[in-house]
Backbone as a chain_set.jsonl record, in Angstrom:
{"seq": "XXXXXXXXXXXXXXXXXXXXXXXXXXXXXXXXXXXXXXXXXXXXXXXXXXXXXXXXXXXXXXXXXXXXXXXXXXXXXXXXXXXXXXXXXXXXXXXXXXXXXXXXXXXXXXXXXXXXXXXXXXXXXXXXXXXXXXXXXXX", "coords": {"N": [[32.184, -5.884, -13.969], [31.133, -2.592, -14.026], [31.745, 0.16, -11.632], [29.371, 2.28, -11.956], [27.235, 0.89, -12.802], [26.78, -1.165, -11.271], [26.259, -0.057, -8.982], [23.529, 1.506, -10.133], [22.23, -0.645, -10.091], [21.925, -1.643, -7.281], [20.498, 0.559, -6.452], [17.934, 0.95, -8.015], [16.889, -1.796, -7.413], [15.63, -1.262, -4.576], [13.759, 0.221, -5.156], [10.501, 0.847, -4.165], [10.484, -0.297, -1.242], [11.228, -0.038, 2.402], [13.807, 1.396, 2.136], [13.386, 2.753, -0.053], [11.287, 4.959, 0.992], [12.622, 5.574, 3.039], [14.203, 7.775, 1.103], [17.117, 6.531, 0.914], [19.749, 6.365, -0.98], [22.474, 4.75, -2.797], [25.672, 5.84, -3.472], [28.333, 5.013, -3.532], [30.879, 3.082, -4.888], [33.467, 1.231, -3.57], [35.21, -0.651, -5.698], [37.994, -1.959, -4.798], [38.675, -1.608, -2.129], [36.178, -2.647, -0.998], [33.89, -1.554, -0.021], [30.857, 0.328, 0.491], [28.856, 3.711, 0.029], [26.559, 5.562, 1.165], [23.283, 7.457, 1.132], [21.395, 9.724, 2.835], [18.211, 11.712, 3.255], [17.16, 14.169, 6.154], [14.359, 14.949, 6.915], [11.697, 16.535, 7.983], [9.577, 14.41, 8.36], [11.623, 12.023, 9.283], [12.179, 12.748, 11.897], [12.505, 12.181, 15.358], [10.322, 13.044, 17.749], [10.972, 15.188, 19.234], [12.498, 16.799, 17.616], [14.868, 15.905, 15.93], [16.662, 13.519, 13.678], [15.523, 10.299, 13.692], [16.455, 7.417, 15.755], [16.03, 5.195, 15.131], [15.264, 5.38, 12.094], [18.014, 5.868, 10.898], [19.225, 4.142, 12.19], [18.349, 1.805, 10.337], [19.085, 3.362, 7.534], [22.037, 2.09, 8.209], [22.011, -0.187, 8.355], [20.99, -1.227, 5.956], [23.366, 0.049, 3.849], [25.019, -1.862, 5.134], [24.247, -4.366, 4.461], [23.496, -4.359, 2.212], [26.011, -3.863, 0.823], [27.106, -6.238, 1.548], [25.608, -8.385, 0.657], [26.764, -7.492, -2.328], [29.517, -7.962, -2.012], [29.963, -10.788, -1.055], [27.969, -12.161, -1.303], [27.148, -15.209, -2.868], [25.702, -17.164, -5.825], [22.412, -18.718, -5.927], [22.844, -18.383, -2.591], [20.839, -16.812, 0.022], [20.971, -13.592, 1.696], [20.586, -12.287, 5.207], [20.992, -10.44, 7.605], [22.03, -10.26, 11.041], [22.441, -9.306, 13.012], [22.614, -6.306, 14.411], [24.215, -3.442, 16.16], [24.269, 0.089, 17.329], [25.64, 2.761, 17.96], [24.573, 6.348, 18.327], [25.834, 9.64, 18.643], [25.396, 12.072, 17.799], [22.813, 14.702, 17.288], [20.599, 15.082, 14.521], [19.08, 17.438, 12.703], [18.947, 18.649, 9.786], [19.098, 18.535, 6.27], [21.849, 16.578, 4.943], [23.303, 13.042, 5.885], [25.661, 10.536, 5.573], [26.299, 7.492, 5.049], [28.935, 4.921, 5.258], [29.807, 1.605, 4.534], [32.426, -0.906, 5.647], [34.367, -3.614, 5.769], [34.716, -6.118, 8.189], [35.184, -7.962, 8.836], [34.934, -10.829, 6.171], [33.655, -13.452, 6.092], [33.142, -16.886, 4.539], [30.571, -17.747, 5.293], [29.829, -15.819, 7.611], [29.564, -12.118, 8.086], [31.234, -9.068, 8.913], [30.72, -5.965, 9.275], [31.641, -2.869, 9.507], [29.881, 0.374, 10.286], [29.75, 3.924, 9.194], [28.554, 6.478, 10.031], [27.942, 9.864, 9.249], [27.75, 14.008, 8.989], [27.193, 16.311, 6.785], [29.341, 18.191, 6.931], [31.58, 16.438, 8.203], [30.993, 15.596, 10.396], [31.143, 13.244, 13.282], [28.224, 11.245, 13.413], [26.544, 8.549, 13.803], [27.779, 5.109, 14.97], [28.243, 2.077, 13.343], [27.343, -1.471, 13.881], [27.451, -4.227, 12.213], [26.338, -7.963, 11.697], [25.874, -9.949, 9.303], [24.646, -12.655, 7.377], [25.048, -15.331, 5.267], [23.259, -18.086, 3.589], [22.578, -21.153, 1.92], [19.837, -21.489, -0.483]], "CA": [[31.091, -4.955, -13.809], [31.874, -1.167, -13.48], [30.882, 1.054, -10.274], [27.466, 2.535, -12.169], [25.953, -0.255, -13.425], [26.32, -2.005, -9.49], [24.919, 1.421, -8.328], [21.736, 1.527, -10.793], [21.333, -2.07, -9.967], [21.26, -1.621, -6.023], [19.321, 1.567, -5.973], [16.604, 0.166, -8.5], [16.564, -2.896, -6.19], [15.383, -0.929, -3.728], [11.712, 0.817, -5.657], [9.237, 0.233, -3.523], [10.593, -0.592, -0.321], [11.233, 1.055, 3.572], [15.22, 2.087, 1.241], [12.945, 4.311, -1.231], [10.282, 5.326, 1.701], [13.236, 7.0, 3.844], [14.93, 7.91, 0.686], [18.048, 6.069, 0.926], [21.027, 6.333, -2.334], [23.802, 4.529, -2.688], [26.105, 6.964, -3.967], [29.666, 5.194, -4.377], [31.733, 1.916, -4.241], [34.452, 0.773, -3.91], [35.766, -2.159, -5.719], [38.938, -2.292, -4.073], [38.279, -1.734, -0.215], [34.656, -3.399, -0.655], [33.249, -0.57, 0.534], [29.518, 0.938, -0.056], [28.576, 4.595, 0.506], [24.888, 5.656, 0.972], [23.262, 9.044, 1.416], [19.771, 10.326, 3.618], [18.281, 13.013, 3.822], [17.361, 14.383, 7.146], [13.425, 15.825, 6.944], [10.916, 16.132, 9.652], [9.11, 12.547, 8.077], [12.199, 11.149, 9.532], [12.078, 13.281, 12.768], [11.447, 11.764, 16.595], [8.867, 14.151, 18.451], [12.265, 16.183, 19.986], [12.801, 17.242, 16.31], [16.309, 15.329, 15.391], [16.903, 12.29, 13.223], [15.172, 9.024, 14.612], [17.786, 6.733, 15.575], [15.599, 3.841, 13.733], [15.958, 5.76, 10.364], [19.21, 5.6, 11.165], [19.774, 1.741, 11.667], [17.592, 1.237, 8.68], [20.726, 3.784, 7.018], [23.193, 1.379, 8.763], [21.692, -1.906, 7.99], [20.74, -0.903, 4.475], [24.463, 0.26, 3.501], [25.896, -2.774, 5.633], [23.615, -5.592, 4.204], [24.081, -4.148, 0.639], [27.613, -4.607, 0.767], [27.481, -7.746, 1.74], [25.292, -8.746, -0.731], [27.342, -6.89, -3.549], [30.66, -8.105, -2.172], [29.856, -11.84, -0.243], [26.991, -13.283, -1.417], [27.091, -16.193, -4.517], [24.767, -17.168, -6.638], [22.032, -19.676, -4.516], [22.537, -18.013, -1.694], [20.46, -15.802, 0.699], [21.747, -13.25, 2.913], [19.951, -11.772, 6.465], [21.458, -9.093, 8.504], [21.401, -11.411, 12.061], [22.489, -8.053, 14.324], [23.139, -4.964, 14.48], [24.116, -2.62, 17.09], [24.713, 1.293, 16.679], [26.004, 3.912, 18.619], [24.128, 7.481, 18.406], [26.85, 10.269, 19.26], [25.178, 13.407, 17.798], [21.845, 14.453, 16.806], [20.695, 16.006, 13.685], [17.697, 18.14, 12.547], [18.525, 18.871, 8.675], [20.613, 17.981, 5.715], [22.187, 14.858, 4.819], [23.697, 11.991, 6.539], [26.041, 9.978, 5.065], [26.648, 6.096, 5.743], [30.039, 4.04, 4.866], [30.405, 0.232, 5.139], [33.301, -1.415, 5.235], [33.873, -4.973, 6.038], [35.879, -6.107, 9.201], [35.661, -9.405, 8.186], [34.046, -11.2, 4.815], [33.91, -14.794, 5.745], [32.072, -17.624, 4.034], [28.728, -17.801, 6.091], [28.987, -14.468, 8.034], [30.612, -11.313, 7.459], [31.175, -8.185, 10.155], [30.691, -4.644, 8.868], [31.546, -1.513, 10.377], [29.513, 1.708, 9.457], [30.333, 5.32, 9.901], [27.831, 7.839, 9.725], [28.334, 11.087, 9.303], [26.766, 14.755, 8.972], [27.619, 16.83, 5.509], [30.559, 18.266, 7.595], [31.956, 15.137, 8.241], [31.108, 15.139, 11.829], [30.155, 11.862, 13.176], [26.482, 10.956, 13.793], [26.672, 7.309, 15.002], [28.584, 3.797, 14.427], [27.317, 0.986, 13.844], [28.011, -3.262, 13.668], [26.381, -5.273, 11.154], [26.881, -9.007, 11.287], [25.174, -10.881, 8.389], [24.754, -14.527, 7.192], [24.477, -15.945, 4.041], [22.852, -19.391, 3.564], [22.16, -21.734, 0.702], [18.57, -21.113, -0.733]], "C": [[31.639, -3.63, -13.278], [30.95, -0.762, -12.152], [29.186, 1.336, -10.739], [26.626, 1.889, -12.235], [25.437, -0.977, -11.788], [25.294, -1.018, -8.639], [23.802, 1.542, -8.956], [21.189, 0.501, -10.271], [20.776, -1.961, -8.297], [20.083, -0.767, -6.219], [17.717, 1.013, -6.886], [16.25, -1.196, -7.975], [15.527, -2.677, -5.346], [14.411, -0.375, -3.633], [11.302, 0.075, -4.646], [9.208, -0.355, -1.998], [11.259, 0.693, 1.023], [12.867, 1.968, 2.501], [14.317, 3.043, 0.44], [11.93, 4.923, -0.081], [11.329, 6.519, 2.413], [14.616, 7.755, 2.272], [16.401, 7.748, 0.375], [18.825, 5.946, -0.645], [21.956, 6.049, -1.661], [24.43, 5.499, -3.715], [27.785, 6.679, -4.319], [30.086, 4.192, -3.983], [32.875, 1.659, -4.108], [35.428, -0.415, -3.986], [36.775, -3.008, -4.77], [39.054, -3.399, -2.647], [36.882, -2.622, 0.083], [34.062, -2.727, 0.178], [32.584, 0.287, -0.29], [29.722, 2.481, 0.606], [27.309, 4.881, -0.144], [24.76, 7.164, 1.522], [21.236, 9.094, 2.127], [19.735, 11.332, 3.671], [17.206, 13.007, 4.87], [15.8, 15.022, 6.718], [12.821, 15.397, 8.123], [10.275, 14.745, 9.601], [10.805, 11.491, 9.156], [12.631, 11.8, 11.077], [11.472, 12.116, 14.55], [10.998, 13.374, 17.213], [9.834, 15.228, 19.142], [12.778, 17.013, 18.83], [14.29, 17.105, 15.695], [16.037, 13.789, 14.738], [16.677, 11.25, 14.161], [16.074, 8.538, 14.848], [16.854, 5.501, 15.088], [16.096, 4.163, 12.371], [17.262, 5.85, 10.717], [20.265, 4.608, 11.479], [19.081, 1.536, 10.789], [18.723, 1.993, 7.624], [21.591, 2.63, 7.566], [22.796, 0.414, 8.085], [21.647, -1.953, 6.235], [22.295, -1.028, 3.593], [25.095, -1.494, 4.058], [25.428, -4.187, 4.643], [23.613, -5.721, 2.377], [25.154, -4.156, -0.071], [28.059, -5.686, 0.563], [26.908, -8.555, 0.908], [26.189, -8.333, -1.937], [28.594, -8.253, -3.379], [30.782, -9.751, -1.667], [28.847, -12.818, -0.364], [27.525, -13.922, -2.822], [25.34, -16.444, -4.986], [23.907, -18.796, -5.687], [21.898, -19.879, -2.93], [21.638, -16.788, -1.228], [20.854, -14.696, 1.355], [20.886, -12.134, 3.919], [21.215, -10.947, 7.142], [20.787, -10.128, 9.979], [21.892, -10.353, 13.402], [23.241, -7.352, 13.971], [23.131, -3.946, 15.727], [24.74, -1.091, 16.495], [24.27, 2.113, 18.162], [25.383, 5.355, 17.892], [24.813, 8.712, 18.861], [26.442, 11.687, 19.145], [23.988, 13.498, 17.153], [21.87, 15.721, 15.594], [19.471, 16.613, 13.073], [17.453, 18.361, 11.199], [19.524, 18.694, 7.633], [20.529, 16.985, 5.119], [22.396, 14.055, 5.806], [24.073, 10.776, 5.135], [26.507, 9.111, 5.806], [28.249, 5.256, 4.738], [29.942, 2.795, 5.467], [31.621, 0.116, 5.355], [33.358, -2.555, 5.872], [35.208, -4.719, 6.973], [36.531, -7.693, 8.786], [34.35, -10.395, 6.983], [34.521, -12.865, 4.535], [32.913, -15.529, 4.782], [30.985, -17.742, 4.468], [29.008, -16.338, 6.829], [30.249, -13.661, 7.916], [29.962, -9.825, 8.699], [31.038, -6.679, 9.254], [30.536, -3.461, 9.489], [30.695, -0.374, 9.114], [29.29, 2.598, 10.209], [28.78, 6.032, 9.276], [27.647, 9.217, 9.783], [27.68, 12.28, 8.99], [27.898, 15.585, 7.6], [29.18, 17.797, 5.659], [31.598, 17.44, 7.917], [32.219, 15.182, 9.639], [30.07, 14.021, 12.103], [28.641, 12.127, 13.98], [26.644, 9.629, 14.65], [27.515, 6.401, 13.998], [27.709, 3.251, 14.371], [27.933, -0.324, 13.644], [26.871, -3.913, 12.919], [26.644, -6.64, 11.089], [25.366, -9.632, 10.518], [25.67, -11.989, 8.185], [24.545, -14.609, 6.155], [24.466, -17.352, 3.97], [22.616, -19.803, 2.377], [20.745, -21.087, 1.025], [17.682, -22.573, -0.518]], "O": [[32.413, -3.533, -12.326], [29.861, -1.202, -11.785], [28.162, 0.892, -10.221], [25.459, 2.054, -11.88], [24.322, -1.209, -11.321], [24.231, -1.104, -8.024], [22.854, 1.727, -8.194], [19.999, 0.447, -9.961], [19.596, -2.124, -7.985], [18.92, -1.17, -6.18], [16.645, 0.772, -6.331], [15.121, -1.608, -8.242], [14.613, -3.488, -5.199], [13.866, -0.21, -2.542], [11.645, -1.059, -4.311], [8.17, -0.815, -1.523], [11.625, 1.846, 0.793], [12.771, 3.174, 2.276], [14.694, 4.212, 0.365], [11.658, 5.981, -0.648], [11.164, 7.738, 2.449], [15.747, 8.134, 2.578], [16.977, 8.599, -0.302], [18.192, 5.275, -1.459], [22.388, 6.487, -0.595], [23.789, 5.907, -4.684], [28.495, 7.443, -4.974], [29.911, 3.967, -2.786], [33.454, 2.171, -5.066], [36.109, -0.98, -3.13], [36.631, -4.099, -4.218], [39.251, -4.555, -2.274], [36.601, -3.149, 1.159], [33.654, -3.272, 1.203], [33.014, 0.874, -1.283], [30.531, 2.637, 1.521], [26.934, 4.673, -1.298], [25.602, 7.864, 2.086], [20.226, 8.506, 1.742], [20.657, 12.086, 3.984], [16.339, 12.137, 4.792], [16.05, 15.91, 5.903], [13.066, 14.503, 8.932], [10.356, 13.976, 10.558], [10.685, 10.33, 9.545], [13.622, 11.212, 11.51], [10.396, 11.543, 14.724], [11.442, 14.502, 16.994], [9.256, 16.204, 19.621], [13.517, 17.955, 19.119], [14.827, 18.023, 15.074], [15.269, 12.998, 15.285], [17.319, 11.13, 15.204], [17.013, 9.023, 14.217], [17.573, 4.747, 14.432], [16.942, 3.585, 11.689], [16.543, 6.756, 11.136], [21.443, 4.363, 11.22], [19.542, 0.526, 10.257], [19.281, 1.216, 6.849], [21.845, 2.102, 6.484], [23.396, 0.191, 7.034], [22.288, -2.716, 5.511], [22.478, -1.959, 2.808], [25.592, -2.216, 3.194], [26.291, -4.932, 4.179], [23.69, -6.677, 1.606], [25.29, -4.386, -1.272], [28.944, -6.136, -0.166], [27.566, -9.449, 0.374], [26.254, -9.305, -2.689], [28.707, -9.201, -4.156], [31.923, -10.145, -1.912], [28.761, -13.915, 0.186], [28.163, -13.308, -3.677], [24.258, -16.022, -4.576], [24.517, -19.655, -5.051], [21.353, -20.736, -2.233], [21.621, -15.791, -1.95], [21.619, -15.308, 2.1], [20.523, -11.099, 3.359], [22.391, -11.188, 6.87], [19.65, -10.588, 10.083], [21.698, -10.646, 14.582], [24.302, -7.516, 13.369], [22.052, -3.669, 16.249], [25.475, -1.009, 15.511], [23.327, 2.139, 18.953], [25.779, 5.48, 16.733], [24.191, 9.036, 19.873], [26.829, 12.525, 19.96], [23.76, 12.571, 16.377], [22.564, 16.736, 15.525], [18.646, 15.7, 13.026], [16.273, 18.383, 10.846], [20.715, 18.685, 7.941], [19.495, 16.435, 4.74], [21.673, 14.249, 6.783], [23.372, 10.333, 4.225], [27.032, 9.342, 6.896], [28.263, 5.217, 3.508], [29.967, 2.685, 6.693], [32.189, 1.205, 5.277], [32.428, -2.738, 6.658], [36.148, -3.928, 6.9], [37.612, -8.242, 8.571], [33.134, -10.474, 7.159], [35.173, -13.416, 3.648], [31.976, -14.913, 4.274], [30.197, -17.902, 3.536], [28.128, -15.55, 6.483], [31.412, -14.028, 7.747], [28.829, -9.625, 9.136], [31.689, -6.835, 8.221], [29.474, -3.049, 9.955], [30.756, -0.267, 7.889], [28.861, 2.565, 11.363], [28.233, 5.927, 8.179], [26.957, 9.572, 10.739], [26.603, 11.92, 8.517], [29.117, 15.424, 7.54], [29.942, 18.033, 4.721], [32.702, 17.981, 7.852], [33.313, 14.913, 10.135], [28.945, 13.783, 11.663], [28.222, 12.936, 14.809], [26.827, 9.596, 15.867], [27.855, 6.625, 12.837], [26.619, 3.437, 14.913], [29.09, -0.323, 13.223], [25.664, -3.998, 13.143], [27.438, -6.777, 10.159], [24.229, -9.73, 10.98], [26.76, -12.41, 8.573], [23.648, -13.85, 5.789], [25.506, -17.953, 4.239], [22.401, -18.913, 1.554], [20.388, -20.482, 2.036], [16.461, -22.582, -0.674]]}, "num_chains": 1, "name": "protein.A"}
């Protein structure tokens, strides 16, 4: 399966849910490294009341990229897979723009799998980290 076709398939996955509500695109993979990249954009809808990027929309970016990975790159066929925690660091705030998210896996075992993700501002200064550990279970 080439890069586009995995990318049409996530992002049309994703109609109709909170991923199309805050506008969330995946935007690039890579077979290799097993690493997702996703893209947000930054409007006042996604604003807390101080006028900078929520840090929820911003673990919903994290989790989204992390849990879509892991599906792409870790799940089989019969299985499920849940996102069972996530923590994320907040380092800079942002008011307009993009925000761009990177997975990458720390570790991609058989039942759970660790995923770091970077987030970053169209400069490529960081925004926040984050930790994703997911599970995948029979169905």
């Amino acid at each position: 399966m080439d890069k586009e076709h995995i990318l049409d398939q996530v992002n049309s996955r994703c109609k109709g849910t909170l991923v199309s509500t805050l506008n969330i695109v995946f935007t690039d993979i890579n077979l290799k490294e097993h690493s997702l990249n996703a893209c947000m954009e930054v409007t006042p809808n996604l604003h807390q009341p101080d006028g900078v990027l929520h840090g929820g929309a911003t673990a919903a970016l994290a989790e989204t990229v992390g849990s879509s990975a892991s599906a792409i790159f870790c799940k089989k066929e019969n299985q499920l897979l849940r996102g069972i925690e996530l923590s994320i660091n907040h380092v800079r705030g942002i008011s307009e723009g993009f925000v761009y998210a990177k997975a990458e896996p720390i570790h991609m075992g058989r039942t759970m799998q660790l995923w770091k993700i970077s987030i970053k501002d169209e400069n490529q200064k960081d925004i926040s980290f984050a930790k994703l550990t997911t599970l995948t279970i029979s169905k």
